[in-house]
Backbone as CSV, one residue per row, in Angstrom:
resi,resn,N_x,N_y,N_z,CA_x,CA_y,CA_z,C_x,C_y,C_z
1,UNK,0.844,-1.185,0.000,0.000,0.000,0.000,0.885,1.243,0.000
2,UNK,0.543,2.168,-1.118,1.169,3.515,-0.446,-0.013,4.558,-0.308
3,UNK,0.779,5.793,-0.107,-0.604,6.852,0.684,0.437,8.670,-0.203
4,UNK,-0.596,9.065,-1.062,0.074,10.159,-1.236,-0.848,11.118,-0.798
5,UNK,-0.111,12.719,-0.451,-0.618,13.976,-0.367,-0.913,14.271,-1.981
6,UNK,-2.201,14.999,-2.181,-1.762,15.882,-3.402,-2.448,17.409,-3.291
7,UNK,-2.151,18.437,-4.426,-2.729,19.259,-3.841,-2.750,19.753,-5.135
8,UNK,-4.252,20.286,-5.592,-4.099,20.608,-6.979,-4.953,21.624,-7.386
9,UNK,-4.292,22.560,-8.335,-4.549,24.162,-8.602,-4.759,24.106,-9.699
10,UNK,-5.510,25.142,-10.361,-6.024,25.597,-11.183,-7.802,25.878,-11.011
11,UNK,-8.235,25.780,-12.401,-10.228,25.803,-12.256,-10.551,24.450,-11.538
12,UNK,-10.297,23.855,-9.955,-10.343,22.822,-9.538,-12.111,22.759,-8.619
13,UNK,-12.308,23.921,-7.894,-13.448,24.394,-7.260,-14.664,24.644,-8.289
14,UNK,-15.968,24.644,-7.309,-17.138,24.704,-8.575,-17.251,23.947,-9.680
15,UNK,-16.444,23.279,-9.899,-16.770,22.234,-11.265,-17.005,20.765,-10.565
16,UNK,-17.821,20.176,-9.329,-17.835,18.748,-9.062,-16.376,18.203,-8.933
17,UNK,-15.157,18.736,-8.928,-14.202,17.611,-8.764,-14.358,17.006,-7.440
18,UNK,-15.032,16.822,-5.930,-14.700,16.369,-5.063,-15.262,15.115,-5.516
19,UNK,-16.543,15.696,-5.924,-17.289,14.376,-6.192,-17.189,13.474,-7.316
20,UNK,-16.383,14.055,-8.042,-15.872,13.234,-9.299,-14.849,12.313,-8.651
21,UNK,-14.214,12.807,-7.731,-12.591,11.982,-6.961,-12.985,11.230,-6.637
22,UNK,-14.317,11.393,-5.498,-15.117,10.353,-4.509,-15.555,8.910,-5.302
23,UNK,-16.162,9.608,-6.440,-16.545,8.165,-7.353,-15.230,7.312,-7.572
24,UNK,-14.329,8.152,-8.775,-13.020,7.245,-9.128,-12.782,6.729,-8.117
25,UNK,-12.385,7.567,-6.947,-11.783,6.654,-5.945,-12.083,5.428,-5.323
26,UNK,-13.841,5.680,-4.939,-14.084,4.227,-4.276,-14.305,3.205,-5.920
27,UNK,-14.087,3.537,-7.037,-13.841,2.127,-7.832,-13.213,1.476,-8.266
28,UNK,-12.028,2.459,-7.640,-10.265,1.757,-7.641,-10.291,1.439,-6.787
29,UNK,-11.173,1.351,-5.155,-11.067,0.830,-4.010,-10.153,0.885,-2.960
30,UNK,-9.965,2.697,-3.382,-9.077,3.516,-2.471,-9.626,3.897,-1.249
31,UNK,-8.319,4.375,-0.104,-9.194,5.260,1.279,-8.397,6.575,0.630
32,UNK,-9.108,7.176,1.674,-8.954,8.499,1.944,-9.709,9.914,1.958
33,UNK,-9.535,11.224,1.565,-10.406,12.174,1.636,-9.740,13.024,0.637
34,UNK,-11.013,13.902,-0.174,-10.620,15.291,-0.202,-11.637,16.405,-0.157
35,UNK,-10.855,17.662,-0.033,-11.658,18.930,0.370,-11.249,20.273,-0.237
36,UNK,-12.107,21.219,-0.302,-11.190,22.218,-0.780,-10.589,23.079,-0.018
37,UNK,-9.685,23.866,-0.510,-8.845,24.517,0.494,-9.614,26.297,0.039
38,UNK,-9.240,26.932,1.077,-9.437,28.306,1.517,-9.037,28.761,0.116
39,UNK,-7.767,28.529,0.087,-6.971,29.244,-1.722,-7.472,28.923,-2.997
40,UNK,-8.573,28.211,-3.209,-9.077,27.955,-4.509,-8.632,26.549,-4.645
41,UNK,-7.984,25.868,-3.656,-6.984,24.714,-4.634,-7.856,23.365,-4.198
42,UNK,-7.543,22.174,-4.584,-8.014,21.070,-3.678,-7.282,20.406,-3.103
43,UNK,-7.532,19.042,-1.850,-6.414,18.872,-1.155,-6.955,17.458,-1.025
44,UNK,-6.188,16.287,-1.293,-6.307,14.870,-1.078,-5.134,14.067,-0.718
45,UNK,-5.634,13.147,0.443,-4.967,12.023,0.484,-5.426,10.937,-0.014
46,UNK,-4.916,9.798,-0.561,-5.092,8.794,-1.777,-4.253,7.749,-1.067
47,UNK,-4.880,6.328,-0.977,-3.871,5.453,-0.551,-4.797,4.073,-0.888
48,UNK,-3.566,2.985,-1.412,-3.729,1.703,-1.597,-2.845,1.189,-2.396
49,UNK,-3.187,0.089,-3.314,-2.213,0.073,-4.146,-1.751,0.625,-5.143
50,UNK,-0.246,0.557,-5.474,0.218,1.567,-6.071,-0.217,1.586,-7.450
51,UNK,-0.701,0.466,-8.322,-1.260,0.922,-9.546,-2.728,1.736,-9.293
52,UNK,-3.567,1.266,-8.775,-4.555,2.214,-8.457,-4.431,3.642,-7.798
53,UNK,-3.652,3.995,-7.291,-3.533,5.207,-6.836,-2.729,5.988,-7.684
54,UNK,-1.912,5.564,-8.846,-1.338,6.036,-10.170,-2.536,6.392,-11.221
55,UNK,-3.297,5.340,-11.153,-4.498,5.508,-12.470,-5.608,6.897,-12.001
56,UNK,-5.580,6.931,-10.385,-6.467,7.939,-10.166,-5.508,9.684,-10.283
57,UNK,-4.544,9.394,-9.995,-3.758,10.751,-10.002,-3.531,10.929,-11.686
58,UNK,-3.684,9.947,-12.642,-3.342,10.490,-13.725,-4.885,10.890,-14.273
59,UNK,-5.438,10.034,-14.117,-6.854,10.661,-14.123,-7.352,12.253,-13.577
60,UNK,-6.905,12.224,-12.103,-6.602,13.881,-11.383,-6.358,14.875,-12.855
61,UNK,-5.051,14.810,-13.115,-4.405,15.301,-14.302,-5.725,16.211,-15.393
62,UNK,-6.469,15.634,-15.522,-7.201,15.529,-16.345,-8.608,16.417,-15.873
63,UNK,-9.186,15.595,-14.860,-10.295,15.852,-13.488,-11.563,16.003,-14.664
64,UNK,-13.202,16.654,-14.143,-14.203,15.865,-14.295,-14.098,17.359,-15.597
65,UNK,-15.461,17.222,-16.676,-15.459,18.585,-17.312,-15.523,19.291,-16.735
66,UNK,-15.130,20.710,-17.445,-15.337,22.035,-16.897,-13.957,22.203,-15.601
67,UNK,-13.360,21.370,-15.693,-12.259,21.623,-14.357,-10.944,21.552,-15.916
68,UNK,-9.854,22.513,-15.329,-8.350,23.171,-15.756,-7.480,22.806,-14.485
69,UNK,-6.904,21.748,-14.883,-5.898,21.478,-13.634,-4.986,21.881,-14.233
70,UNK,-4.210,23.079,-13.472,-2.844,23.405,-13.947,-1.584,22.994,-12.923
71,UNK,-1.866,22.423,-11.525,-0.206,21.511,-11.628,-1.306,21.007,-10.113
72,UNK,-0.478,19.804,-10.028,-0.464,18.448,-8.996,0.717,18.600,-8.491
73,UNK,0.585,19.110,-6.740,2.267,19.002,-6.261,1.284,17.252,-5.351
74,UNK,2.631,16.332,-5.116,2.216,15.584,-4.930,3.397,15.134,-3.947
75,UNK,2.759,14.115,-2.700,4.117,13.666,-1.925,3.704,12.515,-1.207
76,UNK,4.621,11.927,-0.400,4.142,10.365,0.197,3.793,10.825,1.472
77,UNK,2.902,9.911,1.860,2.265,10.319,3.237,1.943,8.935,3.734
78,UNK,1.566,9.223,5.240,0.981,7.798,5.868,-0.592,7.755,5.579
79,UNK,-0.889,6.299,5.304,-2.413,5.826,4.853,-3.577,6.853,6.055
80,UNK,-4.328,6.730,5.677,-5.313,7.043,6.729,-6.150,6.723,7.647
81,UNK,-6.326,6.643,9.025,-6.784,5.700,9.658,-8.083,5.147,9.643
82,UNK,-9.040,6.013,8.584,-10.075,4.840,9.010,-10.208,4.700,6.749
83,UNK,-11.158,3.585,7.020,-11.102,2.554,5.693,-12.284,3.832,5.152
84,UNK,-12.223,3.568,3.284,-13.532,4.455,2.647,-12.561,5.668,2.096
85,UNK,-13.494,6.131,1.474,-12.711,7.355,0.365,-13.839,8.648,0.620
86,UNK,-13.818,9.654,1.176,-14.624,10.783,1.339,-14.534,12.000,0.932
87,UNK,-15.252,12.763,1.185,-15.387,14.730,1.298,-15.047,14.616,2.541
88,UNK,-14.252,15.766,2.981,-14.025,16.187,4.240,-14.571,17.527,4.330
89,UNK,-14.773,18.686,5.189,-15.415,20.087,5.234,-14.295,20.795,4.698
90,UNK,-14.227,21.357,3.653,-13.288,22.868,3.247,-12.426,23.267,4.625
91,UNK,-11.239,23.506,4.339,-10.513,23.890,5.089,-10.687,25.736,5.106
């Protein structure tokens, strides 16, 4: 299993990406959360196996219509403690 941070800018807010993540994620049968941040950006942790958590970040790349992702900073992190893939409240 691995577990990454990501954090991703551009037209990421107002266009459904949480809930676009939420889907991909639980059908790669990932944990974790994301939310948006105060700055416009979004903020996720992603963890399982490493081809599935590759297919969803390259997917990220991309994100649902109407979303402009202009960069993914991305880093390793520890998994998260409880099981499931969510929304968390805006930071």
């Amino acid at each position: 299993m691995i577990a990454k941070t990501l954090r991703l800018s551009g037209r990421v807010q107002n266009v459904g990406f949480r809930d676009w993540m939420v889907t991909r994620a639980r059908r790669l049968g990932l944990a974790g959360w994301v939310r948006n941040r105060r700055d416009g950006s979004v903020e996720a942790l992603i963890a399982g196996d490493a081809p599935s958590v590759e297919e969803l970040l390259r997917a990220c790349r991309r994100g649902p219509p109407g979303a402009e992702v202009r960069d993914i900073i991305e880093d390793f992190a520890n998994p998260p403690a409880e099981p499931g893939f969510f929304k968390r409240p805006s930071e």
